[in-house]
N, C-alpha and C positions, 0 to 999 in steps of 0.2 A: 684931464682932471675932472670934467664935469661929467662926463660917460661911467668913473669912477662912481663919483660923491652916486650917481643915479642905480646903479647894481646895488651900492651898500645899502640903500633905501628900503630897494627891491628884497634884498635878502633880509632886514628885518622887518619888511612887513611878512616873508613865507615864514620865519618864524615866529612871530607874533600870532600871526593867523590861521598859522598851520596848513596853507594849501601850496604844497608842495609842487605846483603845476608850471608856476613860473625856471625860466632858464636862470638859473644864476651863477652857472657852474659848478653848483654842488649837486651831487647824485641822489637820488631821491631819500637814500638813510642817513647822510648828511643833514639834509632836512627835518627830518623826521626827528632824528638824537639831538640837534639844535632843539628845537620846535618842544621838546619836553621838557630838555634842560632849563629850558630859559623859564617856560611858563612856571616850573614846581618854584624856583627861585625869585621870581616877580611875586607868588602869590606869597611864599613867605617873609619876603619882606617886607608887603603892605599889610598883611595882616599885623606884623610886627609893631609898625607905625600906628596902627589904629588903636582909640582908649578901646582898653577893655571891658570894662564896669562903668556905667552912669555913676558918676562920682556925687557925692554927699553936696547937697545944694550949699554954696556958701552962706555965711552968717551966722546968727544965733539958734541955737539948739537948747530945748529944756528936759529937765531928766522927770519923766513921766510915772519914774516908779521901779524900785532896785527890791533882789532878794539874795539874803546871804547864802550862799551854798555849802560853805566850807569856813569851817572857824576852827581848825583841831585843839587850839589851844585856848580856845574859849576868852579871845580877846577883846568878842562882844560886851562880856561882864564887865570889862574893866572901863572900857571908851564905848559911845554910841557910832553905830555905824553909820549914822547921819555925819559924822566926822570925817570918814572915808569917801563921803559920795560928794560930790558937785552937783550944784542944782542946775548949771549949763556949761554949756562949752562953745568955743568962736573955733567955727570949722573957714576955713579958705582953701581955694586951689592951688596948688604947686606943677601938675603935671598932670598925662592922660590918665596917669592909673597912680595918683598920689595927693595927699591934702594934707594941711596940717593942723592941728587940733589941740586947743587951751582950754583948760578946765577953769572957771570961775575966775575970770581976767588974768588968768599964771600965765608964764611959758608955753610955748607952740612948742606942739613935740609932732614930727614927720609920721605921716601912717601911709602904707601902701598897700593899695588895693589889687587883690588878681582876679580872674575874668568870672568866676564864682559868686562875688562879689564880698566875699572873705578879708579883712583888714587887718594888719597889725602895725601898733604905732611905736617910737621909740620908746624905752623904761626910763622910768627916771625915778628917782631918791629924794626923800624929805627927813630932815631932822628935826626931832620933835622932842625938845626936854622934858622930862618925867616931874620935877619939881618936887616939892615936900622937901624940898632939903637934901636929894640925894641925886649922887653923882654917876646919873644913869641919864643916856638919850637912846631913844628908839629909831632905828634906822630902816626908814619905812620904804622899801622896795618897789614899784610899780606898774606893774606890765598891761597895756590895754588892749584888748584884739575884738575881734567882732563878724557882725554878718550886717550886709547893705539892706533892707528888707527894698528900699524905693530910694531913691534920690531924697526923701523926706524924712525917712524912720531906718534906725540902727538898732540892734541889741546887741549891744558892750558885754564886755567880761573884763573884770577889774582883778587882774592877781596880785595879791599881795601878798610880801615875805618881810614879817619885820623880826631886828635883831636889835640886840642890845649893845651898846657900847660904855664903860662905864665902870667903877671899884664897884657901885649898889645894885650891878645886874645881878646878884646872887639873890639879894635880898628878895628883888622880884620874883625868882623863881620858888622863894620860899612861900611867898604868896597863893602859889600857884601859875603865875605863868611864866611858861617852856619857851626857850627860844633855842635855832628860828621856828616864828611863829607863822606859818600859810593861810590866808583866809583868799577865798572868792566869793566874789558880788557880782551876780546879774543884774545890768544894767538897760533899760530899756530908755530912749532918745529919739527924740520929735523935735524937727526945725519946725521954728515958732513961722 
């Protein structure tokens, strides 16, 4: 048994190290076709393991400075885009290549990072009654994605799709505004 457990040793260290010199009973392209198989498979699965992207330092985050990019249906006129924006967000770690991220003490929504250092977080919906007496709510869609600049600095993109729900969404459209309505916000993000 011990003579055993000592060959098995032997033969992964020739294939771990690839010198084929030792007797193990296998012929030297045994060796060899081990000794490749193994390495391509050990490297992709450490690489696997490892974070990909220096993740977003945890804690507080403050919003430095947004520009609107897309408003096709001109729903700046009606609401300030200061409305849309968060002045911070509470970023935390969940994993190698994941964190999660509240805009202005809300809900943690999951974002996951790939090795570009590229993000996207989950969407989520806000209801937001129209008022004036009419039976219309805006149903505010919201998609966050981004680029890592540092473990310190982010620039966001905020997509929005709002839709109306309601007997007085008509009304609004006679107003002028179309739904659904698309706007994006460039968002620029500095941990404090």
């Amino acid at each position: 048994m011990w003579i055993w457990l000592g060959l098995a040793c032997s033969s992964t260290e020739v294939a771990a190290g690839g010198d084929d010199t030792l007797s193990t009973g296998a012929s030297e392209s045994d060796a060899d076709t081990d000794a490749d198989t193994d390495a391509d498979t050990d490297a992709d699965t450490d690489a696997d393991t490892d974070p990909v992207y220096p993740l977003p330092d945890a804690g507080d985050w403050t919003v430095t400075g947004y520009d609107l990019s897309e408003d096709t249906c001109g729903l700046a006129s009606w609401q300030s885009v200061d409305d849309f924006v968060p002045s911070s967000f509470d970023i935390a770690h969940t994993g190698a290549d994941s964190f999660t991220m509240s805009a202005d003490g809300g809900e943690a929504g999951d974002c996951d990072v790939d090795m570009d250092g590229v993000f996207s977080c989950d969407s989520d919906r806000v209801e937001e009654d129209v008022g004036y007496g009419l039976d219309a709510t805006l149903l505010i869609d919201t998609a966050f994605s981004g680029v890592l600049s540092s473990s310190t600095e982010m620039v966001g993109v905020t997509d929005l799709e709002v839709t109306c729900d309601g007997s007085s969404c008509e009304l609004l459209s006679y107003a002028g505004l179309t739904f659904p309505c698309p706007m994006v916000i460039d968002i620029d993000i500095l941990a404090d």
